[in-house]
N, C-alpha and C positions, 0 to 999 in steps of 0.2 A: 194767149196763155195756153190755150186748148192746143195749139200748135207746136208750143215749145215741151209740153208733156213727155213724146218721147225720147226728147232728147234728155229731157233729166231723170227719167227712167235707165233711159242707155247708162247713162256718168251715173249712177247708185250700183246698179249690177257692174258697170266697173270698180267699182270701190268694193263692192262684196268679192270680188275675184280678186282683187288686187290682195283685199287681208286675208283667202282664204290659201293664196300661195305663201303670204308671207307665216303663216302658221303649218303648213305644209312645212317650207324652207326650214322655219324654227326647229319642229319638230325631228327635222332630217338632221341638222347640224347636232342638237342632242344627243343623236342616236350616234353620228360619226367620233364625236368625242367621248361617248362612252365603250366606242368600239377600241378608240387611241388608246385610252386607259388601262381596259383590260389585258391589251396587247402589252404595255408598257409594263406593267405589274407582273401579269404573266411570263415577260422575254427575262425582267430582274429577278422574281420572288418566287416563283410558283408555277415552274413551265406546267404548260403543256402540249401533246403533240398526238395525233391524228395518223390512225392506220391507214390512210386514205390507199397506199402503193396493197395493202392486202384488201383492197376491195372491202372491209366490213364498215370503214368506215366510225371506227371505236376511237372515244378520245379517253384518254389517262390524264390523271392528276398526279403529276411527280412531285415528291417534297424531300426535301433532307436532302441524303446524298446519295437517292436512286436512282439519276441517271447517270452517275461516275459507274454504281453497278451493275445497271443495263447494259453501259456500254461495254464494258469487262465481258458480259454473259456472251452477248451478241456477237462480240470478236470471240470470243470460247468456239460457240456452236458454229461458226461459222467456219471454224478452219477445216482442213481437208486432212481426213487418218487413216491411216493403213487397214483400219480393222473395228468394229465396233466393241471390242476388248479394248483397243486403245484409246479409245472415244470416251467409256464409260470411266477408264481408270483416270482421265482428267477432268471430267465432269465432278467426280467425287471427288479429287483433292480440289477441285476451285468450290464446293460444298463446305469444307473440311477449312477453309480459310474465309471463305464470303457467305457461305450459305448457300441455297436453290431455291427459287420461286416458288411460292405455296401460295396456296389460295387460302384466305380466313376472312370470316364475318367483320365485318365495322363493329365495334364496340363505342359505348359511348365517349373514353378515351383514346384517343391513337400512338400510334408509336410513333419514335421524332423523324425514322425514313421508311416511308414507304411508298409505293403507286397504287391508287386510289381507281378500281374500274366502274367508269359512271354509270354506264348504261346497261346494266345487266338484267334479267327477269326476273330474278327475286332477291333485289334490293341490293346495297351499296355490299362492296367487296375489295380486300384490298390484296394486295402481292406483295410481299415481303419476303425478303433475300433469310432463310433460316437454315440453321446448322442441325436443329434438331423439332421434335413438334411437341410441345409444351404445354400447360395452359398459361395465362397473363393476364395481367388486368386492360388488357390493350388487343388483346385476337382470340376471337373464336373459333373453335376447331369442330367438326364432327366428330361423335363420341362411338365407339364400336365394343359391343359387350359380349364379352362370350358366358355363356351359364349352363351351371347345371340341369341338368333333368327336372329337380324343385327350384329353378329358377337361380339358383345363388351365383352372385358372379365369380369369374374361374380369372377372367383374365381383361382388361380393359385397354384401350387405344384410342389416340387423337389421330382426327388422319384429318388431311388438307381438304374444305368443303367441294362438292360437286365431285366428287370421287365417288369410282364405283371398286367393290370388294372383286377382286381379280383371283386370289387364292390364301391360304394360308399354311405356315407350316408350325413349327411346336409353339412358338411365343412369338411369333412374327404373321402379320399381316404384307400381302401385298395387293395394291390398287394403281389402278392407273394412273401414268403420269405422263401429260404432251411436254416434250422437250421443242420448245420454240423459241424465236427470238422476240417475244415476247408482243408479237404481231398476229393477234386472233390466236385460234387454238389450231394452225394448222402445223402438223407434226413433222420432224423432218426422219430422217431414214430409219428403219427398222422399229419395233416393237420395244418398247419400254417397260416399267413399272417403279413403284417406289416401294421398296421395302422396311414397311416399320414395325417398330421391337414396343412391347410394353413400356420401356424405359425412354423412348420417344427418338432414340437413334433412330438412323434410314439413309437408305443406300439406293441410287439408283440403280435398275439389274436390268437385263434386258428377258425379256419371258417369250414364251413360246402361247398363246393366247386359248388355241387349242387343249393344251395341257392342262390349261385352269380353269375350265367351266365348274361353276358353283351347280350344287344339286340343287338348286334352286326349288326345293318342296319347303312349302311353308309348316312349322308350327304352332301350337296353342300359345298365346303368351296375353291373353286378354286380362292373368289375374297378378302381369307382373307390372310393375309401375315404373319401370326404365322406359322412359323417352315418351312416356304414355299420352302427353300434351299433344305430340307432333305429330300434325299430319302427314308425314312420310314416312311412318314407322315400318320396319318388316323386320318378322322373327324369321330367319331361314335355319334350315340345317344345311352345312357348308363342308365339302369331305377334305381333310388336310392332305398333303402330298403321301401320307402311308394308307390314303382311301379309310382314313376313321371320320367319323361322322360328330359335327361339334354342333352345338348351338348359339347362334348368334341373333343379337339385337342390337338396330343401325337404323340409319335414317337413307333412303333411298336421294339419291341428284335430285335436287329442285328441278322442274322442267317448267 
């Protein structure tokens, strides 16, 4: 008996190995079929697709019918123009019929088309093809206030989030805009901006970047209560194109 010991020692730890692959194996075939599924679901209902050719590496959540108007954009920017006058004047009429990429908060309801960017640093964002910047009960906007000396507001603006204030002139704001084919944030030829009106129109233009440095001097604005929750507040004064000096309250890019 003493003799036959390690053999039935050996045949038990084979039978612990034997179930511990087949729970291995279980476990794996799970994982494969739930790989099948999401693919299957995602190729019919819910693509989605991977910057992987821009090196970031960023996946989008496409819904509705945003990638009929990616692809629209993508062949847009993509084609070759005589002149960045002729570039911008068809960018703005495919605006002007589909709308332009903007950037907006997730809200807790969504809109029926948009692309959904997963992995950002502070928090879910979505891109949506718009003609003009609004508010909705479906997208959040950054909010831009101009005010008086006693604080009273003069003039107000939705402008697309993670935007930074580029310049301004009588009733328009302009901020930054990447014109991309919607592949990371990398920019393709010359200097851009997006031009927006109080009444939420905007116009792609191309700026001089140089020409728009904000005065960037901070003032008092501790006793006014516009955006006063958020930690990215700043009161600037900001000199309009006739070099006058305005006041502004805005919420600086998330970083």
């Amino acid at each position: 008996m003493i003799l036959l010991w390690p053999l039935v020692t050996l045949i038990n730890q084979t039978i612990r190995v034997d179930q511990f692959l087949k729970v291995i194996w279980a476990k794996l075939m799970k994982k494969i079929v739930s790989i099948i599924i999401i693919f299957l679901t995602t190729l019919l209902m819910n693509p989605l697709y991977s910057f992987d050719n821009c090196n970031d590496g960023v996946t989008y959540n496409l819904n509705g019918e945003m990638n009929r108007v990616r692809n629209s954009w993508n062949k847009l920017i993509g084609k070759k123009n005589s002149s960045i006058k002729s570039f911008l004047k068809e960018i703005n009429t495919f605006k002007n019929k589909n709308g332009i990429p903007i950037l907006s908060f997730k809200e807790k309801s969504t809109p029926k088309n948009y692309i959904e960017y997963l992995e950002p640093p502070c928090g879910p964002l979505l891109i949506t093809f718009q003609k003009t910047i609004k508010n909705t009960k479906t997208l959040g906007f950054d909010e831009v206030y101009e005010v008086s000396t006693k604080g009273n507001v003069i003039h107000s603006w939705l402008i697309p989030i993670e935007s930074s204030i580029l310049g301004v002139n009588e009733n328009s704001l302009i901020v930054d805009y990447h014109i991309s084919n919607l592949c990371g944030q990398q920019s393709l030829k010359g200097e851009f901006g997006l031009e927006i009106f109080t009444n939420g129109n905007m116009n792609i233009i191309e700026v001089q970047i140089q020409n728009l440095v904000l005065n960037n001097k901070d003032f008092s604005c501790k006793d006014n209560s516009l955006l006063k929750e958020s930690g990215y507040r700043q009161c600037k004064l900001v000199n309009d194109k006739n070099n006058r000096e305005r006041r502004f309250i805005f919420n600086a890019p998330c970083t």
